[in-house]
Backbone bond lengths (Angstrom), bond angles and torsions (degrees), N, CA, C in turn:
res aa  C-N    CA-C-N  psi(-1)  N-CA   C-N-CA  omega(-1)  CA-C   N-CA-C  phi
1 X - - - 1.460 - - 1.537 108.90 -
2 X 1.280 103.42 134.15 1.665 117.63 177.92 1.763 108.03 -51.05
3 X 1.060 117.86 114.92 1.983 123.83 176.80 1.382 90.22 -50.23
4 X 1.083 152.56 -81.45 1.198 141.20 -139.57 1.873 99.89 -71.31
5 X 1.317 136.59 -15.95 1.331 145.42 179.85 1.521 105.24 -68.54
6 X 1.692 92.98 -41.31 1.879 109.69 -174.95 1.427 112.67 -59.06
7 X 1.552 111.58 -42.51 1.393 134.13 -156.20 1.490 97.11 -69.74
8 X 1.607 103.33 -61.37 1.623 112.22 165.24 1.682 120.47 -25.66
9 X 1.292 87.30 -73.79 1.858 97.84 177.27 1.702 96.48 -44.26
10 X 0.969 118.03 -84.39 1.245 110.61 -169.91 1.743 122.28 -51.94
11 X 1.362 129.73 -21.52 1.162 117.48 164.92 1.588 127.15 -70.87
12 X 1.356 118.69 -30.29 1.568 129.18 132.63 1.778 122.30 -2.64
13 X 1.344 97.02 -69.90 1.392 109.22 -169.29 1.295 97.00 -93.08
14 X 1.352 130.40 -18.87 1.921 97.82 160.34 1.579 117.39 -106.24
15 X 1.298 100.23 13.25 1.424 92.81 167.62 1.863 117.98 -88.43
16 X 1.393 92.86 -31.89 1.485 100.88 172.39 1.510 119.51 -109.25
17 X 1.318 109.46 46.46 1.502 109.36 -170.23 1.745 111.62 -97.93
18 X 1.507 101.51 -10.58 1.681 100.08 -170.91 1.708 77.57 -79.15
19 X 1.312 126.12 -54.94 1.396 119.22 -165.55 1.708 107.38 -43.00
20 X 1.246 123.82 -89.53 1.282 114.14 172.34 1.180 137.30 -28.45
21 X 1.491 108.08 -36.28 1.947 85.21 141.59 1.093 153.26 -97.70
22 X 1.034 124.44 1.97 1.634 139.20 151.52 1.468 103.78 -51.48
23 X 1.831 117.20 -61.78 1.446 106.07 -176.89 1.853 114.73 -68.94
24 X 1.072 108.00 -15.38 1.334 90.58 -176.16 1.873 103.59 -92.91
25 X 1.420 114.84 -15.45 1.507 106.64 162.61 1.388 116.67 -65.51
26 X 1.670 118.39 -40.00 1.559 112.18 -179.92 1.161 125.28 -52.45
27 X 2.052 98.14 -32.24 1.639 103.07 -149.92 1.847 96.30 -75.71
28 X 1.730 106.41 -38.11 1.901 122.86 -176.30 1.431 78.47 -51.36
29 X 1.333 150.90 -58.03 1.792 132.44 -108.53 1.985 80.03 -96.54
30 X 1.537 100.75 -51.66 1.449 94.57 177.66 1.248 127.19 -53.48
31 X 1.150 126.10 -19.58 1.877 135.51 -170.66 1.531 101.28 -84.06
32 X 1.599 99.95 -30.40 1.873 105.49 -175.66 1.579 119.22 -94.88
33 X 1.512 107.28 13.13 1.326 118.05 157.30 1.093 112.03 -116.15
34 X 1.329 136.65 -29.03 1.595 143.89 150.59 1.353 97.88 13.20
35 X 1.374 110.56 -87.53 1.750 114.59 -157.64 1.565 116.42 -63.15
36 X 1.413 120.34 -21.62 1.352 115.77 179.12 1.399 120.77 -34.63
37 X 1.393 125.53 -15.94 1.932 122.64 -152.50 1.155 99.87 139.88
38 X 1.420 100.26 157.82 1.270 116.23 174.30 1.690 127.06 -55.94
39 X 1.627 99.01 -39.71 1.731 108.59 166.85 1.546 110.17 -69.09
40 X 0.865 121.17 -31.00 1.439 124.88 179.48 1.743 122.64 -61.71
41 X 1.731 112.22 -45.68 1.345 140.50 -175.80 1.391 93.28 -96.87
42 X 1.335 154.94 9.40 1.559 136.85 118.99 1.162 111.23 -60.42
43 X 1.846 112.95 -58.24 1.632 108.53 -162.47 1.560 105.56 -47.60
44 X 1.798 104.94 -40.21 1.770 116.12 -160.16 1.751 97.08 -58.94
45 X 1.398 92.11 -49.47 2.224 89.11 -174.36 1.403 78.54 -55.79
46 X 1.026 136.82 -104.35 1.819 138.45 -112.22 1.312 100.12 -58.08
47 X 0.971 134.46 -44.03 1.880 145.40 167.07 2.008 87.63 -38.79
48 X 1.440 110.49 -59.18 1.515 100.97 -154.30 1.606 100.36 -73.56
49 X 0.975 112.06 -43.62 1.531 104.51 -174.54 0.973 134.82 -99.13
50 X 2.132 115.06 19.77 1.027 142.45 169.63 1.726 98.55 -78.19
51 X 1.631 97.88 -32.33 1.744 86.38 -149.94 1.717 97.03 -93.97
52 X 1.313 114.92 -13.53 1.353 118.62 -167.61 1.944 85.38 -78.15
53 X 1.529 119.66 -65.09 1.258 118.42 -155.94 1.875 100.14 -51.77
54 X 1.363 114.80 -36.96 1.342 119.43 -175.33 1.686 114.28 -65.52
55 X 1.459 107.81 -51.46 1.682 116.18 159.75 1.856 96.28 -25.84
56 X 0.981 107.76 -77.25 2.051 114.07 -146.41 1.870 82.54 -53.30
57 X 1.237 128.33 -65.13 1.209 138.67 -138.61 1.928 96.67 -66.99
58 X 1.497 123.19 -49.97 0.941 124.13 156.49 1.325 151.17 -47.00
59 X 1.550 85.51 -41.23 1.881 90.86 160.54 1.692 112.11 -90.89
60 X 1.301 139.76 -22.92 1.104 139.33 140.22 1.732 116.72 -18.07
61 X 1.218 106.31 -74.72 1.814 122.21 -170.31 1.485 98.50 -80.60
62 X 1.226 148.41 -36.18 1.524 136.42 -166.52 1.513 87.65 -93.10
63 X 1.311 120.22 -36.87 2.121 115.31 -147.85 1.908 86.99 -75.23
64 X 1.449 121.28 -42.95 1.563 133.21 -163.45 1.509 120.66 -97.88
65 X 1.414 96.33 -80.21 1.827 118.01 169.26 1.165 109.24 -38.71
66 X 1.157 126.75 -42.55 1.941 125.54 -154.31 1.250 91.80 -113.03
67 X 1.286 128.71 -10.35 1.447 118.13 173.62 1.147 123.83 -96.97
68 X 1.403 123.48 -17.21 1.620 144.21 115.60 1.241 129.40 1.36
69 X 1.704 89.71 -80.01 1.566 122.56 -169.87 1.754 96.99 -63.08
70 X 1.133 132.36 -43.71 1.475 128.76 -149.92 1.754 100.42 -129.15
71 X 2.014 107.20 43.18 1.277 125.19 177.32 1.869 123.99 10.09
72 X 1.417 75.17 40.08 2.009 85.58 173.63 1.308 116.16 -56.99
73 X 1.965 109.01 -26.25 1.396 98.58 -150.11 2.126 96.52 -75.36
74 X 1.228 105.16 2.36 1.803 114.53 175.96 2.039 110.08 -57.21
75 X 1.242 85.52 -8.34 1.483 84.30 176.50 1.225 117.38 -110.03
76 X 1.762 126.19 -14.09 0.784 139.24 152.17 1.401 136.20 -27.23
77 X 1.764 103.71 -56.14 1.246 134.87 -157.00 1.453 106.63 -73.74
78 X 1.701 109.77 -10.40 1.209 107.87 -172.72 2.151 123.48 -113.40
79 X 1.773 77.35 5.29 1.207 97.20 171.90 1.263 123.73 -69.46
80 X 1.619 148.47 153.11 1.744 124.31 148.13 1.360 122.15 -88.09
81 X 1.227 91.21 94.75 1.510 121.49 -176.71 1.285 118.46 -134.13
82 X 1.332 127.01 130.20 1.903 123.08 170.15 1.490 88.69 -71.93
83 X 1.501 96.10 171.14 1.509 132.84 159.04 1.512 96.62 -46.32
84 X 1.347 115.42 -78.53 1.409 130.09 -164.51 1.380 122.89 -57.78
85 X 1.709 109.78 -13.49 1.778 110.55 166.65 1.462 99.24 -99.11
86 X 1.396 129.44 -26.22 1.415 120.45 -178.87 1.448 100.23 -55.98
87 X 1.613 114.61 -42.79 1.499 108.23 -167.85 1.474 124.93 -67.21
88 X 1.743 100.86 -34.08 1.700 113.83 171.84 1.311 113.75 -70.29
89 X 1.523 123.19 -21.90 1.446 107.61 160.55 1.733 129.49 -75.09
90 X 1.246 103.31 -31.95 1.587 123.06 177.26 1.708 107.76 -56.41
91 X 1.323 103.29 -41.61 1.640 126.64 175.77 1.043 93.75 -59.16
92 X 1.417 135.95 -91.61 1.583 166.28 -117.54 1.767 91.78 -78.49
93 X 1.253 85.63 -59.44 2.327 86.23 -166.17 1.588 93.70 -96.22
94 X 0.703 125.44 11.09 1.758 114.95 142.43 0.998 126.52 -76.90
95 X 1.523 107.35 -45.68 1.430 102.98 -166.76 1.678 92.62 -85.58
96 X 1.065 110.32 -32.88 2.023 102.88 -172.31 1.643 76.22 -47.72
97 X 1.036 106.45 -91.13 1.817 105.66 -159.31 1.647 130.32 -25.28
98 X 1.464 118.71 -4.55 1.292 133.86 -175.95 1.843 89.64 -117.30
99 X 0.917 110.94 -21.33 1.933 102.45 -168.39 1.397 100.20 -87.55
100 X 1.525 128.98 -38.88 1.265 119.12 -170.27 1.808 123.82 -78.20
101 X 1.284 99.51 -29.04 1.609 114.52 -178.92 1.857 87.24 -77.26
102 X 1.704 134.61 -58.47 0.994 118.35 166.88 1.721 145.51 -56.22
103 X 1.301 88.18 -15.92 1.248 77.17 -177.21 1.952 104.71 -93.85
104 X 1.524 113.75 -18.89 1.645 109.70 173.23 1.854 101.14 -59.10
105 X 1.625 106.08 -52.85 1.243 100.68 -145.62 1.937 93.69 -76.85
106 X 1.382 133.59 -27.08 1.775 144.36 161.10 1.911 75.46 -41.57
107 X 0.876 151.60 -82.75 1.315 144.48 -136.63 1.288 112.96 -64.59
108 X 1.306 91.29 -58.93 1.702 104.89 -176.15 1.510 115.10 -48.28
109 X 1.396 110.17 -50.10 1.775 128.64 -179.95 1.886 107.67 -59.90
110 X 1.270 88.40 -42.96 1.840 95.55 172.11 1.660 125.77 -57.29
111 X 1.644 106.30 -55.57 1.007 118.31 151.96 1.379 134.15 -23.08
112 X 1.643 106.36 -76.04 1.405 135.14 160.87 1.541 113.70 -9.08
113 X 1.168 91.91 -71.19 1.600 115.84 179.64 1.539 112.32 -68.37
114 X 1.802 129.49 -23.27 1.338 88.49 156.10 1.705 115.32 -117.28
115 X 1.175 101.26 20.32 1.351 103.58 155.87 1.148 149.86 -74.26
116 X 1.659 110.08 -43.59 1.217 151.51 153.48 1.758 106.27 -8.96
117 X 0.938 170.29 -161.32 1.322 173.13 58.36 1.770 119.69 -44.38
118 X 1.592 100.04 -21.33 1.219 95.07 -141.68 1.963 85.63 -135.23
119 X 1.539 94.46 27.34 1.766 107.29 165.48 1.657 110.11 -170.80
120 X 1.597 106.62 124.07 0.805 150.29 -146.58 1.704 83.90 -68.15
121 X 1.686 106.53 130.97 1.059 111.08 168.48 1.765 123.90 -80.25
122 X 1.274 112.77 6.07 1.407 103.12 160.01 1.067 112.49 -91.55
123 X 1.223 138.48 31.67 1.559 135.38 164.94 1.855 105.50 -79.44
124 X 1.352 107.90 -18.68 1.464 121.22 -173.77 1.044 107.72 -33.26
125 X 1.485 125.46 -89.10 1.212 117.19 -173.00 1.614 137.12 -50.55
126 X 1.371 83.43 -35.26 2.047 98.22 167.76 1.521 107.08 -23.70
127 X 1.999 84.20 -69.16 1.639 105.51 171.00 1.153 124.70 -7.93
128 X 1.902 104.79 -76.46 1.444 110.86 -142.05 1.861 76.65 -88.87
129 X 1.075 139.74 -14.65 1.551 116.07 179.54 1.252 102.71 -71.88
130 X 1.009 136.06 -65.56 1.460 153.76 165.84 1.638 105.77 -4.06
131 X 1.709 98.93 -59.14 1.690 106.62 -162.45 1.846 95.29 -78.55
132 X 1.326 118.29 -43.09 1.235 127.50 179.25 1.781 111.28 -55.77
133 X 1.148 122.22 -29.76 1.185 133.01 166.50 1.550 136.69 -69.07
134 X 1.282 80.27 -23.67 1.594 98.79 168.72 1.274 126.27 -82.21
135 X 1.627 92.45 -33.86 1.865 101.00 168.44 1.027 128.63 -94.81
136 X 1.539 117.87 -4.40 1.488 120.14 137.20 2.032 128.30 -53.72
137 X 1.401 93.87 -48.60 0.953 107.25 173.45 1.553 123.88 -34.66
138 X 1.704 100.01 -56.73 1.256 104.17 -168.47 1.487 110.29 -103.33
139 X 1.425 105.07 32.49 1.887 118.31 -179.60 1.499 84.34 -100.89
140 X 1.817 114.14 -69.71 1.602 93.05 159.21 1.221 150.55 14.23
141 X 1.443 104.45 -91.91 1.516 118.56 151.60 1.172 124.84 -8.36
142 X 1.345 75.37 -83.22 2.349 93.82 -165.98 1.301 100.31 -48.01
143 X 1.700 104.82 -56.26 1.498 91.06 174.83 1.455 149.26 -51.39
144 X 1.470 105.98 -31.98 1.147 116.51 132.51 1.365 141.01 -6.57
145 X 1.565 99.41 -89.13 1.672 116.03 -176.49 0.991 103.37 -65.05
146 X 1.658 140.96 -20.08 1.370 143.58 -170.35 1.381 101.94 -75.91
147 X 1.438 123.61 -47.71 1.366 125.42 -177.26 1.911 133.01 -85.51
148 X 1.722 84.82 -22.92 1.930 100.94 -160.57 1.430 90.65 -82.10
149 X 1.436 156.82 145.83 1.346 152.89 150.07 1.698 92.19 -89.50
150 X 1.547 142.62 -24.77 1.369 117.02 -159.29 1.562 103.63 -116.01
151 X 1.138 95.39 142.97 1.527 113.23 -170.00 1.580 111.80 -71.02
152 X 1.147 128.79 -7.66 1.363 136.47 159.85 1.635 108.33 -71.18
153 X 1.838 105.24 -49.11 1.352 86.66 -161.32 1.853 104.81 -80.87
154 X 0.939 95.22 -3.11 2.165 109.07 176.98 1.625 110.69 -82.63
155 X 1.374 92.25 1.03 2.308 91.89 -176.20 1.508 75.74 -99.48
156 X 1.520 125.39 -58.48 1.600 142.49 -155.04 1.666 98.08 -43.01
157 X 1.633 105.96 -60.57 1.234 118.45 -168.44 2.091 109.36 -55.45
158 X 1.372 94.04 -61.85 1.867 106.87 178.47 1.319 100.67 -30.43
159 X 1.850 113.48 -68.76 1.474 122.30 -160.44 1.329 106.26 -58.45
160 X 1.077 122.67 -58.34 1.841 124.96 158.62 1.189 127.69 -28.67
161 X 1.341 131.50 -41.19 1.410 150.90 165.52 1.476 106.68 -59.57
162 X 1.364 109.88 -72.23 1.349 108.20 -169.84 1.653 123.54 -78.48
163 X 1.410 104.55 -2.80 1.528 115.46 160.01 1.459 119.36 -67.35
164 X 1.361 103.22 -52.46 1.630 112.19 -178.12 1.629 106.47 -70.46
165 X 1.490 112.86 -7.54 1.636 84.89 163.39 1.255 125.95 -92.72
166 X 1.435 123.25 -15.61 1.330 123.68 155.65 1.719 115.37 -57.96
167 X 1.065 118.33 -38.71 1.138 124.26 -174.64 1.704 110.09 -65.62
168 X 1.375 98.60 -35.27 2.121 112.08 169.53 1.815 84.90 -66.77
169 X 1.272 132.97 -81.86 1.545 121.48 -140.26 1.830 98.21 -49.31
170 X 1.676 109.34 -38.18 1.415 98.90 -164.07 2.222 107.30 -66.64
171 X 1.467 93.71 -40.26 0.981 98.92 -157.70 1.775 124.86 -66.29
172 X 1.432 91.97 -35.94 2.001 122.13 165.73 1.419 89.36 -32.73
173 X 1.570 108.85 -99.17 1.448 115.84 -157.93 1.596 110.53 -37.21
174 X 0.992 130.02 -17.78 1.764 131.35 -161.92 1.869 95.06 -76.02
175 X 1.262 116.35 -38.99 1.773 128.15 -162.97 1.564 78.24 -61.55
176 X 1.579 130.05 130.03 1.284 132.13 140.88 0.646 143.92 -76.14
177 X 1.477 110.70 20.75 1.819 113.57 163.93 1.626 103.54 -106.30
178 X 1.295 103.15 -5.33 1.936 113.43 171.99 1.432 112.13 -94.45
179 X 1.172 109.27 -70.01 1.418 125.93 177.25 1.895 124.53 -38.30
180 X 1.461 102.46 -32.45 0.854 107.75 -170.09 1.838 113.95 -85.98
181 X 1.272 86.86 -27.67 1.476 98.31 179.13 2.063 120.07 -96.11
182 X 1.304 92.97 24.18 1.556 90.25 -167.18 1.907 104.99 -89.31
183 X 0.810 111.34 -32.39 1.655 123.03 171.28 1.538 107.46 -82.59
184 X 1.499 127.50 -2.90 1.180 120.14 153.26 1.456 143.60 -41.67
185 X 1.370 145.80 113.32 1.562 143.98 -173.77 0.975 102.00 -45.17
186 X 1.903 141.31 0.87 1.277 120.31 -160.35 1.439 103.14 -177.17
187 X 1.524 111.37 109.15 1.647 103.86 -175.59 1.982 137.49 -44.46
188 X 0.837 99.62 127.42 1.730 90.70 -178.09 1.269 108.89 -91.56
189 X 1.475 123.23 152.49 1.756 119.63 167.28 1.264 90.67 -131.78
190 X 1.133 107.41 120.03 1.455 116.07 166.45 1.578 119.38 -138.61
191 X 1.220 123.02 -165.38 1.371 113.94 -160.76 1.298 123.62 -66.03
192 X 1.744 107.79 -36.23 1.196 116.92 161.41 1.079 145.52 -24.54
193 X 1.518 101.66 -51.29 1.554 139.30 -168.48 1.337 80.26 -89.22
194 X 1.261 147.80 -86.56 1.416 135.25 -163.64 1.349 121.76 -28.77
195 X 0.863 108.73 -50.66 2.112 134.42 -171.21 1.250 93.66 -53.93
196 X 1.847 102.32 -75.68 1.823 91.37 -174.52 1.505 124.32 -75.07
197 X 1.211 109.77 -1.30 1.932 105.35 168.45 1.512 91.65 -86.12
198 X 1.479 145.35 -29.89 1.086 129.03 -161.32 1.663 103.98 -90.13
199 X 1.074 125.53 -18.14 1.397 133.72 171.95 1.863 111.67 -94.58
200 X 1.203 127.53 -16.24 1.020 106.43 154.87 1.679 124.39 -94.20
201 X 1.686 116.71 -24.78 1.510 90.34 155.33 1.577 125.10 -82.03
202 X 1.222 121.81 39.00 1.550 126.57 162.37 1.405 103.25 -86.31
203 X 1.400 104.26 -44.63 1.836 113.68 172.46 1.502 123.94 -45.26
204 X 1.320 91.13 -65.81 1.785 102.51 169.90 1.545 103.65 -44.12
205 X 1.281 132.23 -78.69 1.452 129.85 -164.95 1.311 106.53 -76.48
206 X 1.242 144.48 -11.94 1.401 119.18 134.01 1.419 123.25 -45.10
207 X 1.590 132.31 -60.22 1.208 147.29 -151.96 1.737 100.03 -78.79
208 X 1.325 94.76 -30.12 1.720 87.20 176.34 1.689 120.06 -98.49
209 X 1.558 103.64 -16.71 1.615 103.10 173.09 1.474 112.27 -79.57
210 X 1.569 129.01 -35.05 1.115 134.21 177.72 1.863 107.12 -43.19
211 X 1.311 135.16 -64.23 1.001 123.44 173.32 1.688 129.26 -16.04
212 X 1.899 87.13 -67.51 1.024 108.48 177.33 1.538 131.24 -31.52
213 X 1.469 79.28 -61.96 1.511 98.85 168.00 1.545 125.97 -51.27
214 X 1.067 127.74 -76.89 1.138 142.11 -169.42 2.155 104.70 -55.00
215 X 1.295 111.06 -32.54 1.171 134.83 161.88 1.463 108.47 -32.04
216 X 1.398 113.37 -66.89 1.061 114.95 -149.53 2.020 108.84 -103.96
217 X 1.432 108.16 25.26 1.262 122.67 149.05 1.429 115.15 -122.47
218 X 1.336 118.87 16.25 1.435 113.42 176.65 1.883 109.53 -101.78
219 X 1.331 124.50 145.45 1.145 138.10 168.73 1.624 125.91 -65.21
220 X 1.301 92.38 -26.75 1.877 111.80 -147.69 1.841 94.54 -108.11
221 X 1.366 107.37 158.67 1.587 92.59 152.76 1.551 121.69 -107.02
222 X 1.245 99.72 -165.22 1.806 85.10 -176.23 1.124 132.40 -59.97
């Protein structure tokens, strides 16, 4: 990998590093009221998966859009760098910066659930589709912002995104080989559960090779 590509990746993660930790303190603080009650373990989800869906969408629009919008990439141009490593770094320390706040707070929520006393460890897998869905979700995105230049079609894309994840919590539990087992004393993996974890990381590595791709016949940067 090109040093100056590295530098990129890594200037990413300290430019947005106060953010990732604030969201990944909100998302822990919500998981540690979780168990209080039932009113408590709504407020704790919507806190957790307010801050994760908001994480992707933010570093999406400030890491791309706004860097666009406020012709930064003019400093770019003077780097030695292709198009196509500017883009694998833009890729690369985005997503590090969305994987680390996700993958503590994917842990923490996992945990939760079989620690919890007072929630049923077949919610497990729900879980890990749920958490895995999210990071599809926000592979989406990037991909997205990597490709859309207009700020209409980047509201179109978000609202779309963050619709279909309500549309995943309603829709998951409905499969009866999932649904049925989520109030279970004891997680099940079964084929079901395979299929749709195996079809949503098809998403992710679609959503993140496409860049790539298209990257590396382009002249221009983003």
């Amino acid at each position: 990998m090109n040093p100056v590509t590295r530098k990129l990746i890594v200037k990413e993660l300290h430019l947005n590093r106060w953010f990732l930790v604030t969201v990944t303190v909100a998302g822990l603080a919500s998981l540690g009221v979780a168990p209080g009650g039932e009113g408590l373990f709504q407020l704790g989800f919507l806190v957790w998966l307010t801050a994760i869906i908001a994480l992707g969408v933010m570093l999406a629009l400030f890491g791309v859009a706004n860097e666009r919008k406020e012709r930064a990439l003019l400093f770019v141009l003077s780097l030695p760098i292709a198009p196509a490593d500017y883009v694998l770094a833009k890729l690369l320390g985005l997503l590090l910066c969305f994987l680390l706040p996700w993958a503590v707070l994917s842990g923490g929520a996992l945990a939760l659930v079989l620690i919890a006393p007072g929630i049923a460890d077949g919610l497990l897998p729900y879980g890990v589709l749920l958490c895995v869905y999210l990071l599809a979700n926000y592979a989406l995105v990037l991909c997205a912002t990597l490709h859309i230049k207009s700020e209409a079609g980047m509201a179109g894309v978000i609202v779309l995104t963050n619709m279909s994840v309500s549309l995943f919590m309603m829709g998951i539990p409905r499969i009866p080989e999932i649904g049925q087992h989520m109030l279970a004393a004891a997680p099940v993996w079964n084929g079901a559960f395979w299929q749709v974890l195996a079809a949503e990381l098809a998403v992710i590595l679609l959503a993140l090779s496409l860049p790539l791709l298209i990257a590396a016949r382009r002249r221009d940067f983003l």
